[in-house]
KEDO-943271 format. One record per residue (C-alpha): residue number from 0; residue in one letter; x, y, z. Coordinates in steps of 0.25 Angstrom, whole numbers, plus 5000, padded with zeros to 4 digits. Each point is the difference from the previous one (the first is absolute). Layout:
BEGIN
+-----+----+------+------+------+
!   i ! aa !    x !    y !    z !
+-----+----+------+------+------+
! NUM !  A !    X !    Y !    Z !
...
+-----+----+------+------+------+
end
This chain:
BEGIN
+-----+----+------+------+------+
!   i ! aa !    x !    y !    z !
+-----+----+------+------+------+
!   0 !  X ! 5021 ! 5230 ! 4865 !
!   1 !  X ! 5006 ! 4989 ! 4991 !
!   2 !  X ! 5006 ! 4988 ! 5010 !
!   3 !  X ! 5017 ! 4997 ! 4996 !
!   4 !  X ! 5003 ! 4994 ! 4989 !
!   5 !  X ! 5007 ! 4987 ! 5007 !
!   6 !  X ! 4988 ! 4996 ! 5007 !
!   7 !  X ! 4994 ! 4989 ! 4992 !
!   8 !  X ! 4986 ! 5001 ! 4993 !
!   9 !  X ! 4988 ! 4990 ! 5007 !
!  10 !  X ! 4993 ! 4995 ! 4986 !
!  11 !  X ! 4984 ! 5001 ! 5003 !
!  12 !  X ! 4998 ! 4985 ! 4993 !
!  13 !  X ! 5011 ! 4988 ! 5003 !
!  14 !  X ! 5008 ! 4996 ! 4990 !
!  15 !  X ! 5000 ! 4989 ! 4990 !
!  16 !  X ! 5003 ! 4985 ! 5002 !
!  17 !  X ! 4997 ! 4990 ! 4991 !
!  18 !  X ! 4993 ! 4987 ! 5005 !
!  19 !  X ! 5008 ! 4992 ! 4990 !
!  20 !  X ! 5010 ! 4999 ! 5012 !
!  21 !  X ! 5000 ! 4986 ! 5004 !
!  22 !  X ! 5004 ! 5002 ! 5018 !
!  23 !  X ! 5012 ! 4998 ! 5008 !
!  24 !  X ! 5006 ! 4986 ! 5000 !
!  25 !  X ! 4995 ! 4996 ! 5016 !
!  26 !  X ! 5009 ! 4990 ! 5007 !
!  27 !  X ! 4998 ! 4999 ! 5017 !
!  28 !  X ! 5014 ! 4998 ! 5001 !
!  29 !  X ! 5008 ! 5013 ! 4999 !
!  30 !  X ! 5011 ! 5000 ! 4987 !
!  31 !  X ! 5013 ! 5006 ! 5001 !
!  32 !  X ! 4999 ! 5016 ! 5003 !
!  33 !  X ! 4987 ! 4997 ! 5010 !
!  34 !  X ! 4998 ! 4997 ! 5014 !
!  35 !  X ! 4987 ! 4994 ! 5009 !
!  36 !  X ! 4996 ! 5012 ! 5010 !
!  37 !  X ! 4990 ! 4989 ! 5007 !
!  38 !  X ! 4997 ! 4988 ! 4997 !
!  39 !  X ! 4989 ! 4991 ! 5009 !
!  40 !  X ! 5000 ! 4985 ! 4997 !
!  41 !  X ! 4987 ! 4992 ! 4997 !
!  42 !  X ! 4999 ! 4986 ! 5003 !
!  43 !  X ! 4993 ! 4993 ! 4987 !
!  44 !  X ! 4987 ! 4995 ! 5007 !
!  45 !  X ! 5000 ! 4985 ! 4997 !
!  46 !  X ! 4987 ! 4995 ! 5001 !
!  47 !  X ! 4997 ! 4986 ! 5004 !
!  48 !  X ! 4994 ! 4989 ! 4993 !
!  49 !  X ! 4994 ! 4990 ! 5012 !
!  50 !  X ! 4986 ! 4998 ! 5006 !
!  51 !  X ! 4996 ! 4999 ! 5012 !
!  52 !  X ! 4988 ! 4990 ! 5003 !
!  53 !  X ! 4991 ! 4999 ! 5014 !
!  54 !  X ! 4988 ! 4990 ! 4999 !
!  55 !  X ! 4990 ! 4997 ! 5009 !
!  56 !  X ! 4988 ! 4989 ! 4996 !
!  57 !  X ! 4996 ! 5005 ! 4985 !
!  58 !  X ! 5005 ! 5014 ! 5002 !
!  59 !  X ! 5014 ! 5004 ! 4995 !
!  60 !  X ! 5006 ! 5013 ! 4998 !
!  61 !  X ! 5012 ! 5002 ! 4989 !
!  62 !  X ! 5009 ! 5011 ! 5003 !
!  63 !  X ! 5011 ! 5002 ! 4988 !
!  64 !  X ! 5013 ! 5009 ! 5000 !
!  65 !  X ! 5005 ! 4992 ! 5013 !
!  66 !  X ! 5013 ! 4994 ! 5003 !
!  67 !  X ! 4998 ! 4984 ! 5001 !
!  68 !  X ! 5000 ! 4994 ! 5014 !
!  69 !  X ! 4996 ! 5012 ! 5009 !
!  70 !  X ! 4993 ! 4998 ! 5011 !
!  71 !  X ! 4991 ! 5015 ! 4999 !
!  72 !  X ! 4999 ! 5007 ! 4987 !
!  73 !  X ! 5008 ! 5012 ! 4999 !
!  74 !  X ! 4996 ! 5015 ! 4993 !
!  75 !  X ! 5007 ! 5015 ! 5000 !
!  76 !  X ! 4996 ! 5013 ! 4999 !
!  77 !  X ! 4988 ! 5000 ! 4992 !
!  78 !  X ! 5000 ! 4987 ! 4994 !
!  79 !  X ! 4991 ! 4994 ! 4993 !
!  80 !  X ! 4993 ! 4985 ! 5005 !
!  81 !  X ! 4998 ! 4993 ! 4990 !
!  82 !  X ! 4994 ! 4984 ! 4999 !
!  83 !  X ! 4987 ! 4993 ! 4999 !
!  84 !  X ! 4989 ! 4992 ! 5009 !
!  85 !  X ! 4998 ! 4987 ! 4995 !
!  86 !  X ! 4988 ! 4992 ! 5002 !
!  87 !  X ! 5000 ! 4986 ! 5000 !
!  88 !  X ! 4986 ! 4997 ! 5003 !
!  89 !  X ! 4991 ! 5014 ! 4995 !
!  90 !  X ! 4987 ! 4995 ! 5001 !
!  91 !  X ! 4989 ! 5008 ! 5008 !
!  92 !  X ! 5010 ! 5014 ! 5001 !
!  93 !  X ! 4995 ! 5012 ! 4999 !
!  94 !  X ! 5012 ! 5010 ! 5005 !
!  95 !  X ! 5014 ! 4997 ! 4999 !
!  96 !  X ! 5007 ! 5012 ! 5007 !
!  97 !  X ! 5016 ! 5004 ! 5004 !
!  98 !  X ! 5002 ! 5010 ! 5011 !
!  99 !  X ! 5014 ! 5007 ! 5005 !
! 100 !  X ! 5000 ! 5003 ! 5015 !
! 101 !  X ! 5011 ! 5007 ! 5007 !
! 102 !  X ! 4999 ! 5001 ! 5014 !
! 103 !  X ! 5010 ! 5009 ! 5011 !
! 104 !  X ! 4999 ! 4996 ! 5014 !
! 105 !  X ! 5007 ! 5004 ! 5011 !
! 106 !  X ! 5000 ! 4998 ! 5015 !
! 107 !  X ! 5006 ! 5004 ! 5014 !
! 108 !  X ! 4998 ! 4997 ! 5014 !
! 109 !  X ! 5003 ! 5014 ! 5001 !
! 110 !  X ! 4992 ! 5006 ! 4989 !
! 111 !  X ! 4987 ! 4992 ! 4997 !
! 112 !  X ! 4998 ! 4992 ! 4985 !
! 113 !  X ! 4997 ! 5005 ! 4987 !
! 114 !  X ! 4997 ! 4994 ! 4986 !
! 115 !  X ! 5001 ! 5009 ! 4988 !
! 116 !  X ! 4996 ! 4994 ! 4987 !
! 117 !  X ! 5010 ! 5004 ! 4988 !
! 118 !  X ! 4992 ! 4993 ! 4990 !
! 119 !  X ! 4987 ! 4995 ! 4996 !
! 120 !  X ! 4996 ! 4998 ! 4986 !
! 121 !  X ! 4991 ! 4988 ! 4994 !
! 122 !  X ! 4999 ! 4998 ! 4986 !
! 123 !  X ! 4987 ! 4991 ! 4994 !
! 124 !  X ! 5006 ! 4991 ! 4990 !
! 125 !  X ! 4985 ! 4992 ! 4998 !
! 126 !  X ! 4987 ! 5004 ! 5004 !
! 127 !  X ! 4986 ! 4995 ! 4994 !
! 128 !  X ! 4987 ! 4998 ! 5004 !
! 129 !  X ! 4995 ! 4988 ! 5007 !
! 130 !  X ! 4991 ! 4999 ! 4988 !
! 131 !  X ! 5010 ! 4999 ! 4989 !
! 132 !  X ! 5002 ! 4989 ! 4992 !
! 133 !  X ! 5014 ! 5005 ! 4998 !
! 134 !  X ! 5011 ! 4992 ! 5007 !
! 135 !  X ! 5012 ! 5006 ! 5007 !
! 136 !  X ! 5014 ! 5000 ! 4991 !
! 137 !  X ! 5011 ! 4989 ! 5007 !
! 138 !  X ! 5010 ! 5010 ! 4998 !
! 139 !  X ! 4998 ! 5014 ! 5005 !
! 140 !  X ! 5014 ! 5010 ! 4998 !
! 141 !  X ! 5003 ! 5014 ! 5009 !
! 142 !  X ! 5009 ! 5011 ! 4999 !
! 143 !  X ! 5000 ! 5011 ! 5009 !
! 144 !  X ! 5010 ! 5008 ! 5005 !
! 145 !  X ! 5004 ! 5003 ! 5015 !
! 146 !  X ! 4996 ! 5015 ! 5006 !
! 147 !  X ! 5013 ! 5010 ! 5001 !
! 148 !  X ! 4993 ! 5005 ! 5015 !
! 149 !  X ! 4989 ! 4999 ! 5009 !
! 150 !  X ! 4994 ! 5011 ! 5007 !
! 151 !  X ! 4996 ! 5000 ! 5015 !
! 152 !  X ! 4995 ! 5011 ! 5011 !
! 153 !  X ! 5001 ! 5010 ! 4986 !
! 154 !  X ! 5014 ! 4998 ! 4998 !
! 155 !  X ! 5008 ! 4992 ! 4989 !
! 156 !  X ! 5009 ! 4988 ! 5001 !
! 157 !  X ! 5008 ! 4991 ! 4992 !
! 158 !  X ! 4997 ! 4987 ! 4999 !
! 159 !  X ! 5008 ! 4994 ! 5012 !
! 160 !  X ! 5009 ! 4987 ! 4998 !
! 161 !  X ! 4996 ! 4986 ! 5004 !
! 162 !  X ! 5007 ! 5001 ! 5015 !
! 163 !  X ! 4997 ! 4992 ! 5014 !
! 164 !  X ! 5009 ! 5003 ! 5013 !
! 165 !  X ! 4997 ! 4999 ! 5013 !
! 166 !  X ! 5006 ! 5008 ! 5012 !
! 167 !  X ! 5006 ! 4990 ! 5009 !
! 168 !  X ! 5002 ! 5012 ! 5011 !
! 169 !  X ! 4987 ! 5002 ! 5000 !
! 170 !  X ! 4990 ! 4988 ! 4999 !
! 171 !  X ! 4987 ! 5001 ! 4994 !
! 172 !  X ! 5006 ! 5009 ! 4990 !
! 173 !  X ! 5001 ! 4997 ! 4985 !
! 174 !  X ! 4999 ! 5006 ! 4987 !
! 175 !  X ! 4995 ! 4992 ! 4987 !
! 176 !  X ! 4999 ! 5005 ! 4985 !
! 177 !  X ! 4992 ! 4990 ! 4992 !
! 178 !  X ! 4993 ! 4999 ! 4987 !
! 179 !  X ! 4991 ! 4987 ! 4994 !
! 180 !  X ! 4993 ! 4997 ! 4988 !
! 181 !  X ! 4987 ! 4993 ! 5002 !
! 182 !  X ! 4993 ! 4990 ! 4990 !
! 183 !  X ! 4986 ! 4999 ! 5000 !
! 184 !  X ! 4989 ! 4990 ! 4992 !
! 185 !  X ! 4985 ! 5003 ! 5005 !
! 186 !  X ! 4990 ! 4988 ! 4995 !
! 187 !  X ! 4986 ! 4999 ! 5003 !
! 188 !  X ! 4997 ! 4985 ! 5008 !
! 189 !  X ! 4990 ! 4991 ! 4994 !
! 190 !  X ! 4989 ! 5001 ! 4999 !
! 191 !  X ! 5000 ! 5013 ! 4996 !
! 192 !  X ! 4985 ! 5006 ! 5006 !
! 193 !  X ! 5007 ! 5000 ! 5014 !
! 194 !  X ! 5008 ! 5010 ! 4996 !
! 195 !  X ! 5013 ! 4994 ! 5008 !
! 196 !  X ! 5014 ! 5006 ! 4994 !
! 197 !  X ! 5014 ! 4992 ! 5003 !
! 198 !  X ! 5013 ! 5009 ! 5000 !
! 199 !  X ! 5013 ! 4995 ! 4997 !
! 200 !  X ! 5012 ! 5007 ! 5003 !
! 201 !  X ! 5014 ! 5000 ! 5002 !
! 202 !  X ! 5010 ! 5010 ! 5004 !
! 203 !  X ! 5015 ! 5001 ! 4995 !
! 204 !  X ! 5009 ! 5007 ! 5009 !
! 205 !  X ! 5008 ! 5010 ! 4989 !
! 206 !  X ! 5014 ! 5008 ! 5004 !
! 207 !  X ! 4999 ! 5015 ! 4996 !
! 208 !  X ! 5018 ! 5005 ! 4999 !
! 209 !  X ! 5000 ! 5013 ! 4993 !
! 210 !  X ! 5014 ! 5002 ! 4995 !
! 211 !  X ! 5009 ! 5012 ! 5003 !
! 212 !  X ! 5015 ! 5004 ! 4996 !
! 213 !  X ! 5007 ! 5011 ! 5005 !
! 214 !  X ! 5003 ! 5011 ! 4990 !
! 215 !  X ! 5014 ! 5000 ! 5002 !
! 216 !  X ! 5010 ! 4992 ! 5002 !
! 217 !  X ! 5009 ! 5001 ! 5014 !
! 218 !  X ! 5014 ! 5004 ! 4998 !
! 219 !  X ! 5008 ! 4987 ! 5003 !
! 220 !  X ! 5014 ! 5008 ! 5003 !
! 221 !  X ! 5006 ! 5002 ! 5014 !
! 222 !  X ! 4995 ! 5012 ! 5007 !
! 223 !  X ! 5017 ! 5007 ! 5003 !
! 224 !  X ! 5002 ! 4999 ! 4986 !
! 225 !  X ! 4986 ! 5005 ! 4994 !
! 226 !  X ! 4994 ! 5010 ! 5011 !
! 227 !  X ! 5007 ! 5013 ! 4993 !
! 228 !  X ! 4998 ! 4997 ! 4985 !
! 229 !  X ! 4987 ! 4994 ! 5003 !
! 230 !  X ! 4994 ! 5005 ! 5013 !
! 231 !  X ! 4986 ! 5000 ! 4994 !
! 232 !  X ! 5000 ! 4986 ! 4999 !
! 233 !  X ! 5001 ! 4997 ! 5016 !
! 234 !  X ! 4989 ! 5003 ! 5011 !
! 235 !  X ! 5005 ! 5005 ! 5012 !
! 236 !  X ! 4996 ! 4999 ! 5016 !
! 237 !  X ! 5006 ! 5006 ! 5011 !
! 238 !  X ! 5000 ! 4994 ! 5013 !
! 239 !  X ! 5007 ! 5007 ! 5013 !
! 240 !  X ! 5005 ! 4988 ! 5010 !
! 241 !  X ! 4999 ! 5009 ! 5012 !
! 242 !  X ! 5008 ! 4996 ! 5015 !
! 243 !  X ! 4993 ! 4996 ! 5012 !
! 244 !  X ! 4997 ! 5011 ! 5010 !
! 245 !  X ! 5011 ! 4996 ! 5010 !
! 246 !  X ! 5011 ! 4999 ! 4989 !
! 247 !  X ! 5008 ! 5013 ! 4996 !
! 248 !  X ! 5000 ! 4994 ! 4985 !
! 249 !  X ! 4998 ! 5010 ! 4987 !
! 250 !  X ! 4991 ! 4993 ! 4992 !
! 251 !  X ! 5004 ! 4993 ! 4987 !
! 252 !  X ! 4991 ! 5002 ! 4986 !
! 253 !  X ! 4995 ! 4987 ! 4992 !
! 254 !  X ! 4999 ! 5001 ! 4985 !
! 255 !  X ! 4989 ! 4989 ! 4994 !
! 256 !  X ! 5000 ! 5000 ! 4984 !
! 257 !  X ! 4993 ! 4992 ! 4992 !
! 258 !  X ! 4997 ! 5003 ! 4984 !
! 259 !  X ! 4992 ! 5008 ! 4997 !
! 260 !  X ! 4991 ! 4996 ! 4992 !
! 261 !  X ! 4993 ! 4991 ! 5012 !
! 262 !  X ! 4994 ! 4990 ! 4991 !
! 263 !  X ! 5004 ! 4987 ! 4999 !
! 264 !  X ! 4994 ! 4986 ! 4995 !
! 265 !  X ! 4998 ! 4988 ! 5009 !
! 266 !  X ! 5014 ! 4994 ! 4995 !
! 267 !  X ! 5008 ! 5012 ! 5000 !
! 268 !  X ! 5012 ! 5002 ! 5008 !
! 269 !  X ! 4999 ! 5012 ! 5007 !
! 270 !  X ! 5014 ! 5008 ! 5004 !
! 271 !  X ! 5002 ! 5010 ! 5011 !
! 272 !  X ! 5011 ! 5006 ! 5007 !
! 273 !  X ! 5002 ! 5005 ! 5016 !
! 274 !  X ! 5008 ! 5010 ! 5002 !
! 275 !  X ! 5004 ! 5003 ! 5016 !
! 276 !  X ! 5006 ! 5013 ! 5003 !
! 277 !  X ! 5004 ! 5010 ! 5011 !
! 278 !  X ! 5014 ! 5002 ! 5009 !
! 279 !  X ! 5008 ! 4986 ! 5002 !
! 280 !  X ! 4997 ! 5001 ! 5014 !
! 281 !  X ! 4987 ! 4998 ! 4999 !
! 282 !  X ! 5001 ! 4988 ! 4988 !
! 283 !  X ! 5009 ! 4995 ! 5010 !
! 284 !  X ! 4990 ! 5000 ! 5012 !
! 285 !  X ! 4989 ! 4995 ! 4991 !
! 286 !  X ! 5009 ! 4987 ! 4998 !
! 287 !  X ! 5007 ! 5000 ! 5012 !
! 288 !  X ! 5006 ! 4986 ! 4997 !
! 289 !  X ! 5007 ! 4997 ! 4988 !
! 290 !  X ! 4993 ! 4987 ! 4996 !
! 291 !  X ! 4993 ! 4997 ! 4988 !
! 292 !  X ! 4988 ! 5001 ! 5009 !
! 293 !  X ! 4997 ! 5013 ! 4993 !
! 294 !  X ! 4996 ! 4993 ! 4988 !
! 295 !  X ! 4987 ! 4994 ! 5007 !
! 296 !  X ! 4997 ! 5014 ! 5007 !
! 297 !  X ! 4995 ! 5006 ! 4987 !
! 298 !  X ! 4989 ! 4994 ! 4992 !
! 299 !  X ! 4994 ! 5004 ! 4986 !
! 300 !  X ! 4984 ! 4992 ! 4999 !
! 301 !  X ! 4990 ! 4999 ! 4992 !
! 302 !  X ! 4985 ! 5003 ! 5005 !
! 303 !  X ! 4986 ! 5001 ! 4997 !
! 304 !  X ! 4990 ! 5008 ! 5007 !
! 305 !  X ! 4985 ! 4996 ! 5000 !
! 306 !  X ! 4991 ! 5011 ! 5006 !
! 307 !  X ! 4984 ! 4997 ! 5003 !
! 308 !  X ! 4992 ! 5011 ! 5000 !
! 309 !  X ! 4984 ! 4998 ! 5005 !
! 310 !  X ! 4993 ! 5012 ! 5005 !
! 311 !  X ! 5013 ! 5009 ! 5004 !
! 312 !  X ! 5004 ! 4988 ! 5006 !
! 313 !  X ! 5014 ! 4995 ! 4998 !
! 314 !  X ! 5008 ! 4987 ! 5001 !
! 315 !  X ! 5013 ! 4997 ! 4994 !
! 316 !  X ! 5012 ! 4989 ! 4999 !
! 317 !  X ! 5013 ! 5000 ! 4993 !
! 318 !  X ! 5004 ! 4988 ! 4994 !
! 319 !  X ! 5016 ! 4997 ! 4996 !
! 320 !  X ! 5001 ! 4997 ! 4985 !
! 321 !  X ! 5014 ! 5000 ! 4998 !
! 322 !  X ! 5013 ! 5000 ! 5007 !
! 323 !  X ! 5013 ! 5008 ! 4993 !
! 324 !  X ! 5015 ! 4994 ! 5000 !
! 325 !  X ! 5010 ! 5012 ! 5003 !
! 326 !  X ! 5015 ! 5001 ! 5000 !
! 327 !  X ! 5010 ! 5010 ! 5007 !
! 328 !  X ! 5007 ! 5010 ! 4990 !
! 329 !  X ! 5009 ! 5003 ! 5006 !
! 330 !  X ! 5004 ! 4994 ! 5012 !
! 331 !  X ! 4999 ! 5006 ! 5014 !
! 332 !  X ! 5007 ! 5013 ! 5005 !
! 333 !  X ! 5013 ! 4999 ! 5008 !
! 334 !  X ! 5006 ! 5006 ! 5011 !
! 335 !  X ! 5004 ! 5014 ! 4997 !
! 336 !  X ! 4997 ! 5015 ! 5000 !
! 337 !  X ! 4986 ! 4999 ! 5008 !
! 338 !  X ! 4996 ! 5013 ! 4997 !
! 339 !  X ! 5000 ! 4999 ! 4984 !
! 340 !  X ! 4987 ! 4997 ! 4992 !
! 341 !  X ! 5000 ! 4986 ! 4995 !
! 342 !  X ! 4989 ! 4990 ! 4993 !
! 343 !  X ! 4998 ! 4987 ! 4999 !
! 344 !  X ! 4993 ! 4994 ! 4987 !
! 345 !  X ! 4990 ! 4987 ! 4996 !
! 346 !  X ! 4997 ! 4996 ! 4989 !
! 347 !  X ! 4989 ! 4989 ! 4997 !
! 348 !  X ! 4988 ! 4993 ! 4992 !
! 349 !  X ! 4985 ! 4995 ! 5004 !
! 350 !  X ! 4990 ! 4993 ! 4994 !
! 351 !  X ! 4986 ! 4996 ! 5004 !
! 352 !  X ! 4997 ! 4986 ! 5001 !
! 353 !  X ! 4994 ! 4992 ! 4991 !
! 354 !  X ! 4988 ! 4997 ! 5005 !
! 355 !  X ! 4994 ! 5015 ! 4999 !
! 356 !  X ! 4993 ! 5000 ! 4987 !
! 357 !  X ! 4992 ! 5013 ! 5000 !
! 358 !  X ! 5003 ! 5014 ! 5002 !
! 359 !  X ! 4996 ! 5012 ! 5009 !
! 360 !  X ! 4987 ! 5007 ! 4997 !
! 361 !  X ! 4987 ! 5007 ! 5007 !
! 362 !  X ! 4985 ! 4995 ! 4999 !
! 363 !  X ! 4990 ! 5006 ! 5010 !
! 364 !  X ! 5005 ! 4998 ! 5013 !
! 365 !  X ! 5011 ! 4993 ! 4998 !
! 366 !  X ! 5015 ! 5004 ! 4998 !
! 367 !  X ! 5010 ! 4991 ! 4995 !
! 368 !  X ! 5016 ! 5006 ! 4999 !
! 369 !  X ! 5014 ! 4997 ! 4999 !
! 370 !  X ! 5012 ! 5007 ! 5006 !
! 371 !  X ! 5014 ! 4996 ! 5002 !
! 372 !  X ! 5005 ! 5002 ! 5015 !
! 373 !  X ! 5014 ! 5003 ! 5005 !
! 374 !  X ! 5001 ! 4998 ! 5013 !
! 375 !  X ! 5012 ! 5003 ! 5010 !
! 376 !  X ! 5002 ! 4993 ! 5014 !
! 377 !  X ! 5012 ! 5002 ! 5008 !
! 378 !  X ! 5007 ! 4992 ! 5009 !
! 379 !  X ! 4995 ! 5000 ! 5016 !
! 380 !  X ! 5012 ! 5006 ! 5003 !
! 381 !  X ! 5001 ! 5012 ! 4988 !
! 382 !  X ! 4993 ! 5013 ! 5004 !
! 383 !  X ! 4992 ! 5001 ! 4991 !
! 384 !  X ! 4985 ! 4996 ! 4998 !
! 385 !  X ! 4993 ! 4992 ! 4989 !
! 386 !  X ! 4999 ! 5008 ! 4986 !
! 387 !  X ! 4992 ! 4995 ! 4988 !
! 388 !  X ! 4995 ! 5008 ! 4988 !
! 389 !  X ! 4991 ! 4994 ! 4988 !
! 390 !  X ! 4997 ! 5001 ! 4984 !
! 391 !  X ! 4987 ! 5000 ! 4993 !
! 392 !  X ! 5003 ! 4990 ! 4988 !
! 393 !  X ! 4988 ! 4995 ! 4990 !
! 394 !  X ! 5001 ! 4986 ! 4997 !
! 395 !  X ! 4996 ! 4996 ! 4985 !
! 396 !  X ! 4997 ! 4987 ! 4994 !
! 397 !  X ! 5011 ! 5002 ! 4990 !
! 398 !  X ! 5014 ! 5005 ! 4996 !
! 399 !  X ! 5002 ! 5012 ! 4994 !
! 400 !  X ! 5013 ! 4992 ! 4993 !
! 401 !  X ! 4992 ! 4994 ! 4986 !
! 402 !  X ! 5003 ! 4985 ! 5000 !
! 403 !  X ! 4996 ! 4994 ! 4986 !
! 404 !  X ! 4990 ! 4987 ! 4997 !
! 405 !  X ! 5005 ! 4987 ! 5000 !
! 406 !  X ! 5001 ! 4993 ! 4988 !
+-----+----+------+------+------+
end
């Protein structure tokens, strides 16, 4: 059976183009009739031009690509480390040598102490035998790149940050992230038959800041005006105030939203709404005077969550990192019709502070994360009891917004 005549006929070999077709002018910005569907900013890498230099007796170590005037050399993801040992006085070495160790150690009162190391890699720049008429370069260059992850107890881990807290509530207990770079000459000590060798070394602390960017921008428009074209751009978390047992009080619901994307650089402001709702009588109860004291009864913060884990043992500390600034919208309920539903919104910003400089991550047995907390506290006198609810949020080292070079 012959197939209809309006189906169309597959050709067995594809058809004929001619090369001579030179392609499609290409512009990154769309023309007229075209449209972006999505767009993710880059940030030009601007590499620096600035040296940092350690010296110590005849030993000197060169690291290039720094900012002029830092205290500790500074590398990303992967970077490379890049400089020189120089040698003012060479004579008699036989081995000059630059090692990278990374070191994690952790301890609690609680728990016990444990070092895990992240890193350790040696590099020979120079070696020769004592024999060897040869004498050892003034200047000897490196380049080697920093590892992606370390493994311990068979299991994988990024490279953690350089990072050092302490738990005030608990003393005893820190938590340190360090990496240094040691510089070593060895020389053989005159005379030579007593086979003496003199080390030389000098160790440069060096700050390992991965950068992160979210992958998407928040939506900086107000929740009431957004939540139904755009609901997908907010997260949601549902608390229930609930009454004390001896009061007769329906309970009243707390909507927490934050956007959605719940990733934010260290310098973003982070905007949230509150959203109280539930019968008028029981707004009314839960703000039995009309004051501005409600204000000061709900709170939106910013905290970070340490955990120490050493054989199935835990100890942890939150640590406040930001505080939020909110604002009534709009005011207080009246007086009026008890029994019909009401709510009452907030709406406000955070922002951690400026001295966090690392983000959130998990190496071995230690667990570092960032959530925002809302928390409720009525008054002595309201029925109702304490209420909080909270947001896991990733903290990056950079805005997703693309901010261009100085010139």
């Amino acid at each position: 059976m012959s197939p209809p005549s309006d189906v169309p006929r597959i050709s067995a070999s594809p058809p004929n183009y001619s090369t001579n077709t030179p392609p499609p002018h290409y512009c990154i910005d769309p023309t007229d009739g075209e449209r972006s569907i999505e767009h993710t900013p880059h940030r030009a890498g601007r590499i620096s031009d600035g040296s940092f230099i350690r010296n110590r007796g005849s030993l000197t170590v060169l690291l290039t690509q720094q900012e002029d005037g830092i205290s500790s050399p500074v590398y990303g993801r992967m970077a490379n480390i890049t400089g020189a040992i120089l040698l003012s006085s060479s004579e008699d070495i036989f081995e000059v040598k630059i090692q990278l160790e990374g070191r994690l150690h952790f301890m609690s009162s609680e728990c016990g102490s444990r070092t895990v190391t992240t890193v350790s890699e040696t590099y020979i720049l120079w070696n020769c035998s004592r024999t060897e008429i040869e004498s050892c370069p003034s200047s000897l260059p490196f380049s080697f790149c920093l590892p992606l992850a370390f493994e311990d107890g068979g299991s994988s881990y990024p490279l953690p940050p350089t990072f050092q807290t302490a738990f005030t509530a608990i003393p005893g207990s820190v938590v340190t992230s360090i990496y240094t770079l040691i510089a070593s000459t060895t020389a053989v000590r005159r005379p030579i038959m007593l086979g003496f060798e003199k080390v030389s070394s000098m160790r440069v602390p060096i700050t390992y800041y991965p950068r992160t960017r979210p992958e998407r921008p928040p939506l900086y428009v107000p929740l009431l005006s957004s939540i139904k074209s755009c609901p997908e751009e907010w997260y949601q978390v549902m608390v229930t105030v609930k009454a004390k047992g001896n009061y007769n009080v329906l309970p009243i619901q707390c909507n927490f939203f934050v956007p959605s994307v719940q990733a934010f650089s260290f310098s973003d402001v982070i905007p949230f709404h509150i959203q109280l709702s539930g019968p008028l009588f029981s707004l009314l109860m839960l703000f039995p005077q009309r004051s501005t004291e409600y204000e000061t009864s709900i709170s939106v913060t910013m905290h970070r969550q340490v955990v120490v884990k050493i054989q199935g043992r835990k100890s942890w500390q939150n640590q406040q990192i930001g505080v939020g600034a909110m604002r009534p919208i709009p005011p207080p309920p009246s007086h009026c019709d008890h029994d019909e539903e009401k709510s009452i919104d907030w709406g406000g910003e955070v922002k951690c502070k400026p001295t966090v400089k690392v983000g959130g991550f998990t190496a071995s047995g230690v667990s570092v994360k960032d959530y925002i907390l809302f928390s409720l506290e009525p008054p002595s006198n309201s029925p109702f009891l304490p209420a909080r609810g909270h947001v896991p949020i990733l903290l990056t080292t950079d805005s997703w917004i693309d901010v261009p070079n100085e010139t």
